[in-house]
Each structure stands twice: as structure tokens, then as C-alpha cells.
C-alpha positions in Angstrom: -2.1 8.7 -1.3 0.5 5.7 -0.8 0.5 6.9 2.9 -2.8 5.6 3.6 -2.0 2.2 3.3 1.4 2.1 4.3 1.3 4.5 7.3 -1.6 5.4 8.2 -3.2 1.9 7.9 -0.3 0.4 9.5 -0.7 2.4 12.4 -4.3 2.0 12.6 -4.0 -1.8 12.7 -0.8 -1.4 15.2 -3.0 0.2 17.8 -5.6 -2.0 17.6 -3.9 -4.8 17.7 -2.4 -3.4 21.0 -5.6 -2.6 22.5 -6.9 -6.3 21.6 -3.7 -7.5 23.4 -4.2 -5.6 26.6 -7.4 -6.3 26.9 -6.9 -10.0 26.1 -4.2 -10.5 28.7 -4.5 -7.1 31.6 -8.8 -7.8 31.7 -10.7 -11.0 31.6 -11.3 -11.9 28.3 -13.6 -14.8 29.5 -15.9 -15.7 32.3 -17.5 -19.3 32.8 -20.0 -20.4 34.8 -18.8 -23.1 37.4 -20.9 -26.2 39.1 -21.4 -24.8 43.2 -18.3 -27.8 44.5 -15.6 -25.9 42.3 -16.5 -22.9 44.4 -14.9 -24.4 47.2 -11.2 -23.9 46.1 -10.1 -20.9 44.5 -7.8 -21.5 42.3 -10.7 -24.3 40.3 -12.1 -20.8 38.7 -9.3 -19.5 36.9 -7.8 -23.1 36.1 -11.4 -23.6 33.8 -11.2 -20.1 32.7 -7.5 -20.2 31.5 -8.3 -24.3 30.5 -11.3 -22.7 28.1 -9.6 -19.3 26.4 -6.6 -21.5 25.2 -8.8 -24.7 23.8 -11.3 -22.9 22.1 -15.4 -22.5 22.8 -18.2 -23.9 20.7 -21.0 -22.2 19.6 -24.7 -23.5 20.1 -27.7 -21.8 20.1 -29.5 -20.6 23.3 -32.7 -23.2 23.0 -31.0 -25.4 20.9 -29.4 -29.0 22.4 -26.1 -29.6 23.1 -24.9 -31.9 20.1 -24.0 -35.4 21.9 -21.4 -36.4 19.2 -18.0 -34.9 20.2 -16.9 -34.4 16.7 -20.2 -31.9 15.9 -18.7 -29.7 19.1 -15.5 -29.6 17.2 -17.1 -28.5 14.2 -19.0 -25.5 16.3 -15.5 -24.6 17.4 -14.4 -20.8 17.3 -10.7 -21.0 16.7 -9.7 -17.0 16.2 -10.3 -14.9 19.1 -6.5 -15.8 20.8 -5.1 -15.0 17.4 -6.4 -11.9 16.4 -3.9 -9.5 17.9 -1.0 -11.6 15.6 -3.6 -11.4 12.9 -4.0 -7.8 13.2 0.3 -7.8 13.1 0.4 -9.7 10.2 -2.1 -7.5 8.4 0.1 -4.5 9.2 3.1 -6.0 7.5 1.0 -7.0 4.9 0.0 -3.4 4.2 3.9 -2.3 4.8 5.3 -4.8 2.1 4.3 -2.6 -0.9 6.5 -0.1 0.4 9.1 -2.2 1.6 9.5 -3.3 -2.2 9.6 -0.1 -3.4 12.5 1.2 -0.7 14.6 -1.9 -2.0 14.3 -2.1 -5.7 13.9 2.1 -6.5 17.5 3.1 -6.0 18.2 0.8 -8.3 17.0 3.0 -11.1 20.3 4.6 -10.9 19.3 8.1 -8.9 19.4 8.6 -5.0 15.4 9.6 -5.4 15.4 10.5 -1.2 18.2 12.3 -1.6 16.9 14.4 -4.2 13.7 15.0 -2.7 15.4 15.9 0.3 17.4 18.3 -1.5 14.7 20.0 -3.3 12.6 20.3 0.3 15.8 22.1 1.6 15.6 25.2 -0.8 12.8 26.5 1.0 15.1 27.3 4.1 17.8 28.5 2.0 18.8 32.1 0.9 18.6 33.0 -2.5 22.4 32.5 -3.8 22.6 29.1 -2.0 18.9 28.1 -3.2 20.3 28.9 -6.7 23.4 26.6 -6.4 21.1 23.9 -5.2 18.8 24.1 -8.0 22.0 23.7 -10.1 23.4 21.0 -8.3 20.0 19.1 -8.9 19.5 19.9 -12.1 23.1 18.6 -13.2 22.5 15.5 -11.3 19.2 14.8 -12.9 21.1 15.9 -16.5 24.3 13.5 -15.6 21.6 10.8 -14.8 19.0 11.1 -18.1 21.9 10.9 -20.1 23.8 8.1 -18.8 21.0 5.7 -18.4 20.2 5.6 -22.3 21.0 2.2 -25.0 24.2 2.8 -26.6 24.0 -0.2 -28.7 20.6 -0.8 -31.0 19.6 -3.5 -32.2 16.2 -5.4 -32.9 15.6 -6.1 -29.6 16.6 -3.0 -28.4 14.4 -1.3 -30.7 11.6 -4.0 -29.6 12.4 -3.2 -25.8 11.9 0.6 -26.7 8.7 0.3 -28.5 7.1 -2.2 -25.4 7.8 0.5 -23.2 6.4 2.8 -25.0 3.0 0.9 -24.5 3.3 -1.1 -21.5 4.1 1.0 -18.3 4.8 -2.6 -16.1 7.6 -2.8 -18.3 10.7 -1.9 -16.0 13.9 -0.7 -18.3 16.4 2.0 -16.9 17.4 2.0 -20.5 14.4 3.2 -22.1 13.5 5.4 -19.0 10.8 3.0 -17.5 12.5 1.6 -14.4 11.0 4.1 -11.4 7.4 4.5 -13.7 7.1 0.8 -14.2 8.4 -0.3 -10.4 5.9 2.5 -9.1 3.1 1.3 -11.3 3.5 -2.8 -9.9 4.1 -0.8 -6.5 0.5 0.4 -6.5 -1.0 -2.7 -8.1 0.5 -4.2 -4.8 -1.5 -2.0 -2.7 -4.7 -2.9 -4.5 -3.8 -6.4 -4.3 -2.9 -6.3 -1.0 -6.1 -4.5 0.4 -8.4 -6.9 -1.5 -6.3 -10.1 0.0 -7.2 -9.2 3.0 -10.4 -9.8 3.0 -9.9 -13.2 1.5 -7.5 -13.8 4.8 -9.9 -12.5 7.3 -12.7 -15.1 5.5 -9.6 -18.0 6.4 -9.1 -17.2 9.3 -12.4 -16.1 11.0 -14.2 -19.2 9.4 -17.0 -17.0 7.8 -17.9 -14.6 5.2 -15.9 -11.4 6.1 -16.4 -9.9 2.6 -20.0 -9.3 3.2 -19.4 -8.2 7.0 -19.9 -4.6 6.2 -23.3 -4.7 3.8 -24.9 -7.0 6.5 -23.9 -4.3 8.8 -25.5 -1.6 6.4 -28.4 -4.1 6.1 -29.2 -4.1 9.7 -29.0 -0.3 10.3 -31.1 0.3 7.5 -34.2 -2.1 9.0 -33.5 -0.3 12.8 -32.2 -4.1 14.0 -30.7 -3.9 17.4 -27.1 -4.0 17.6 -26.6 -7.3 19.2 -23.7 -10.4 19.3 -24.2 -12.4 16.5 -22.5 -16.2 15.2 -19.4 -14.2 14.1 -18.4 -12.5 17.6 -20.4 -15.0 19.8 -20.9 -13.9 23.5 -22.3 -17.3 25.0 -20.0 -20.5 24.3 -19.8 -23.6 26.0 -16.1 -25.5 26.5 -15.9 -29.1 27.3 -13.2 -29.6 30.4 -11.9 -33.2 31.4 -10.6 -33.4 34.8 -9.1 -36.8 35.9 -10.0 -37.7 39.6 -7.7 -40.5 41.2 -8.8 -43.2 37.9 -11.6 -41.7 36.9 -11.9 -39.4 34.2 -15.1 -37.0 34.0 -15.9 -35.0 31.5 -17.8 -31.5 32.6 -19.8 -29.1 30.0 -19.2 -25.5 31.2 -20.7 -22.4 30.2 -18.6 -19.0 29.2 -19.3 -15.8 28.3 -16.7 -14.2 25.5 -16.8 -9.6 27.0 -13.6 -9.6 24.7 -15.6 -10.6 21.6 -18.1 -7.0 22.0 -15.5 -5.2 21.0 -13.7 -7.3 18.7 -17.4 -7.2 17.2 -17.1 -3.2 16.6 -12.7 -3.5 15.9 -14.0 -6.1 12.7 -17.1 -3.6 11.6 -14.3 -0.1 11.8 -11.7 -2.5 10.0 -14.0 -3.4 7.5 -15.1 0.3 6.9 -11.6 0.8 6.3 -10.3 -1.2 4.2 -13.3 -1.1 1.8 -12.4 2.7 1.7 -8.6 2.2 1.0 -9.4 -0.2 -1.6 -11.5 2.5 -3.6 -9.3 4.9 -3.3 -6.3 2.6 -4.3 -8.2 1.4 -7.2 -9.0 4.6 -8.3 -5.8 6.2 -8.0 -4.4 3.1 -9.8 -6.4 4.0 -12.5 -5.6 7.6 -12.7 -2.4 6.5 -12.8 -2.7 4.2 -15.4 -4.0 7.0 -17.5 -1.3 9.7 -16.5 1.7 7.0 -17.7 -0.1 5.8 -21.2 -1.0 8.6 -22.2 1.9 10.9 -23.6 0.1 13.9 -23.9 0.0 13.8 -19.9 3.8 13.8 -19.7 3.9 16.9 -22.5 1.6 19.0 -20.4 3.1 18.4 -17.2 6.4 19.4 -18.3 5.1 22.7 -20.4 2.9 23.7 -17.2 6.5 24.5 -15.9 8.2 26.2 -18.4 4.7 28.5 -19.2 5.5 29.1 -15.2 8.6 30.2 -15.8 8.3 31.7 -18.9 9.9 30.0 -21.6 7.0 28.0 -23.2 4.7 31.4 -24.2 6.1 32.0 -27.9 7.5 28.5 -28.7 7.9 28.5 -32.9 7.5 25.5 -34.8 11.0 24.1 -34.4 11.0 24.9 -30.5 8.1 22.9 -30.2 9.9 20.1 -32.1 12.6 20.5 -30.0 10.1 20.4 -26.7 8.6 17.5 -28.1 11.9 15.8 -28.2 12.4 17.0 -25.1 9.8 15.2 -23.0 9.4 12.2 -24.3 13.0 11.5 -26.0 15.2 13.4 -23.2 13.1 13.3 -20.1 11.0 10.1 -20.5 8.8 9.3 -18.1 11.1 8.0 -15.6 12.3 12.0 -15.4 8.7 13.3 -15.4 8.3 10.7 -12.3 11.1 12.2 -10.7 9.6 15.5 -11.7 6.3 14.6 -9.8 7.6 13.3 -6.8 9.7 16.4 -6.2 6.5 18.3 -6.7 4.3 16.6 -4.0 7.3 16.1 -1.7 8.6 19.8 -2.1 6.8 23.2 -4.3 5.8 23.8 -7.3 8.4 26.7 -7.5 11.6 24.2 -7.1 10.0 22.2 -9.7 9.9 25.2 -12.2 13.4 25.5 -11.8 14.5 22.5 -12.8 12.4 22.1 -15.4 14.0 25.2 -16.5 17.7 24.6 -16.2 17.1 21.2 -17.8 15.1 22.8 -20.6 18.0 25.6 -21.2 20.9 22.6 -20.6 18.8 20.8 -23.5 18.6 23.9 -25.8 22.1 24.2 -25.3 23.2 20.3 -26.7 20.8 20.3 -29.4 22.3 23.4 -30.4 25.9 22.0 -30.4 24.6 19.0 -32.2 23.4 20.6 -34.6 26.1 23.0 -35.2 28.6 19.7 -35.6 27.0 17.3 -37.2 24.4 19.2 -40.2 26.1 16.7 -42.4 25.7 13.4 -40.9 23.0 11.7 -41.7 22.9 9.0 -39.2 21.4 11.3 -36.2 18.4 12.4 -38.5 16.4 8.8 -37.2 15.1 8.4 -33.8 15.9 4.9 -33.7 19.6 5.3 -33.3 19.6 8.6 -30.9 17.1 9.5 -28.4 17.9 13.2 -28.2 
């Protein structure tokens, strides 16, 4: 779902913002009406033309009077229309940036996470003895990697670092197994953040009340208005030239018509659309995601959906469910139920299985020796001083 705002989006914007551009400077994004002398000399034309498109129009109704004070023209100005291709640019990046944080800060969680998902794609092209020997290689990899990244040393803040991230899933600690969880969680809040910024930029930068853009839209459809220019994307401006003639300096009041702005109309009305659907769907994927991490009971059924796949979870007794238990939440954590998910939507279910599997028999086979050496000691009988 992360691919609709930073791909898809992105690439969306991109090729609008391309379009705007060629249009803008291949066509004629505006056409003035000239006094009869300047029709004389060629050139006069496309010096007023060029002269208007890069000092800005003013907006003022059909029947209504040209203001006489110079400073009310200013204040009619319409400042955006040369801008909105690097707009649309910035709005891309904008949209990339989650992502960008997320490809810099997640390999510091301590695991290549591309590599493995790369990995765990690859076994579906592989032959059954070399598919195995992958599943092992990952599956020792992600072993090697839960167990390194665990607090050796306990002490009260230790213990107050483990119980925070127990409840709080922003909290980022490749100790207590939170780093990818909580860095993907402020990941996605970025993409919500970002998608509802927007619309605070565009209402900056276009001078007007974007955030309402679309319902007005809605409004208009619903009463059967035409579809026709309105203050937002004017068609008819006026641009004041001064031309300076020997001493004398005359100021002329020239008419334009904006063909660029009928489509950046309809480019503002699709992006609107858009991003008001990308910020539902952010927010509520946020919030299923929100759910899926505090909740515990989400991680313990995700991981036993595996091993009832593969066959180990069907007659669990009491102490095998202690020990599965321990298992998820105490050996995998969430950061290795993340991992665990995003080789799932990146991969198969069926790679998934089996190394869910492997870890569960490498587990088994620990506890066991634990437990064989040390019945006697009584320090490894509290959670607080071992996690598994």
C-alpha cells in the first residue's frame, strides 16, 4: 500500500508536471489582445505576450471596472501559473521523502531487509535441494540476528525501555526488538502527514482554498452547473505593460486570455481526487496498522498461522504452548514478525512457512538445551533477566 504514495503518486505528479511544462513552453500558454499600431511590427506581439506570462495577470471581473489604484491590481494578482510545473516537482519529492527515510535509517536495525527479501523471492526459481539450503541460510541469518540484538545488561532503565515498548510502537529499540516496527510505524505516519500537507501547500501557493476544491466540484455536478473557468483557473486577465518612448513613459492596459489555465483547471480537480483518496487509504491503513503492532494477540496468530501450515502447531500441549508463547513475543518480537510480513507480501506464503518452521525447530532445540543445563539455577526462571 506504501507504493501508492511513493511510486505510483510520484509518477503521477511526474507526468503531469511534464505535460504542464510542454505545454507551458512548446504551445502558447497565453494570448493578449494588442491596440491596431502594435500590429505594425511583429515582433510587438510576442514581446507583450512574453512581457505578461513572466509578470503576472490580474483578475477582474467581466462588467466590473478596472481598479484605478495600482496597488488593488497587485492585490488581483495571480502569481502561480509559471510555477506549477516546479510545484508539481516538489510535491513528488514530497511524496518520495517517506521512503527515502525509511531506505536510510532501516538497515540500521542490524539485518540487510532487501537482501533477505530478495533471497526469499529467489526460491521460487530454485530446485528443491537448493530452495532447501536457502531456506536454511535465511533462517540462520534471521536466528544469528534475533539473538544478537537482545540487552545483555538489565537494569531499571533497561527494564523501563522494555516495558515502553511493549506499549508504545513509535518507540524505536533494536534492543527490545522495536527498531524496523517502530521506524515503519513513523514511516507511515509520514505518508499521512505528508498527503494532508499538501493540501495546506497548494492553499499557499495557489492563494485560495484548495482544501475545499473537490466538494465545490461535487457541489457543482450535483446542481447540473456548467463546467466553466472560474477565479481559481481564470481565463480572462488583464496585464499592465510600461513601454518608455524617447522620455516618455506610457503605461498600456492589455487584455490576455490564460488556454494553459483549462487544463490546469481539470490537472488541480484529478490531483485533488487523488490525494483525498491516498489520504483515506493511508489513514486507514495507519490504523490497521496501529492495531496489528499493539495488539499481541496479532503477532501470536500470525506466527501460529505458519506452523498450523506446516504442521507443527495442531497438538501443541500445555508446555509447548508456553514455549510458543515465549516464542513470539520473547524470541521473535515484533521486529521478527515485521520481517516475517514483509517477506510474505514481497515473496509466498510457502517461503514464509518455512522459516517460521526452522526458527520454531532451532527454538525447540535451545530451550531444550537450556533446560537440560541449567534445571538448577534459579536466575533464568524470571523474564526480566532473559528474554528466551
Amino acid at each position: 500500500m506504501d507504493r501508492l504514495s511513493h511510486v505510483i503518486t510520484v509518477v503521477l505528479i511526474v507526468i503531469l508536471a511534464v505535460v504542464i511544462t510542454t505545454a507551458q513552453f512548446a504551445g502558447e500558454p497565453i494570448h493578449c489582445w494588442h491596440p491596431a499600431e502594435w500590429k505594425k511590427i511583429d515582433w510587438y506581439e510576442d514581446y507583450v505576450e512574453n512581457y505578461c506570462w513572466i509578470s503576472n495577470t490580474y483578475v477582474v471581473g467581466f462588467y466590473e471596472a478596472l481598479p484605478t489604484n495600482i496597488y488593488d491590481r497587485k492585490d488581483r494578482e495571480i502569481t502561480y501559473y509559471q510555477w506549477i510545473p516546479l510545484v508539481l516537482l516538489l510535491q513528488a519529492f514530497l511524496f518520495k521523502c517517506p521512503n527515502v527515510v525509511w531506505i536510510m535509517l532501516h538497515s540500521q536495525g542490524g539485518l540487510n531487509l532487501k537482501k533477505m527479501v530478495k533471497m526469499a523471492d529467489q526460491t521460487q526459481l530454485l530446485d528443491p535441494v537448493q530452495r532447501q539450503d536457502t531456506v536454511e541460510n535465511m533462517a540462520a541469518i534471521l536466528d544469528k540476528w534475533l539473538s544478537n540484538e537482545r540487552i545483555y545488561k538489565w537494569n531499571r532503565l533497561a527494564v523501563a525501555k522494555k516495558r515502553l515498548s511493549r506499549f508504545c510502537c513509535l518507540f524505536c529499540s533494536k534492543r527490545n526488538g522495536t527498531y524496523l516496527s517502530g521506524l515503519y510505524t513513523t514511516v507511515k505516519i509520514l505518508y499521512l502527514a505528508n498527503v494532508i500537507g499538501q493540501f495546506f501547500i497548494l492553499n499557499s501557493f495557489m492563494a485560495m482554498n484548495y482544501t475545499v476544491y473537490g466538494f465545490e466540484f461535487l457541489n457543482s455536478l450535483v446542481d447540473n452547473a456548467p463546467w466553466k473557468a472560474n477565479a481559481r483557473f481564470p481565463l480572462v486577465t488583464f496585464c499592465d505593460i510600461e513601454i518608455r518612448q524617447l522620455q516618455n513613459l506610457q503605461t498600456f492596459t492589455i487584455q490576455c486570455v490564460l488556454p494553459i489555465n483549462l487544463f490546469n483547471e481539470k490537472v488541480f480537480v484529478f490531483l485533488w481526487f487523488w490525494m483525498f483518496f491516498v489520504a483515506i487509504m493511508s489513514f486507514v491503513k495507519l490504523l490497521g496498522w496501529f492495531f496489528t503492532v499493539i495488539l499481541k494477540r496479532h503477532r501470536s496468530q500470525y506466527v501460529r498461522k505458519y506452523l498450523q501450515i506446516a504442521g507443527t502447531a495442531d497438538s501443541f500441549t500445555n508446555f509447548e504452548r508456553k514455549m510458543f508463547h515465549r516464542f513470539a513475543h520473547d524470541y521473535l518480537r515484533e521486529d521478527g514478525v515485521f520481517v516475517l510480513r514483509t517477506i510474505t507480501n514481497n515473496a509466498t506464503d510457502l517461503v514464509t512457512t518455512d522459516i517460521v518452521a526452522n526458527l520454531w525447530r532451532r527454538f525447540q532445540d535451545r530451550m531444550t538445551a537450556k533446560s537440560s543445563t541449567n534445571r538448577t539455577s534459579t536466575g533464568e526462571t524470571t523474564d526480566e533477566k532473559h528474554d528466551y
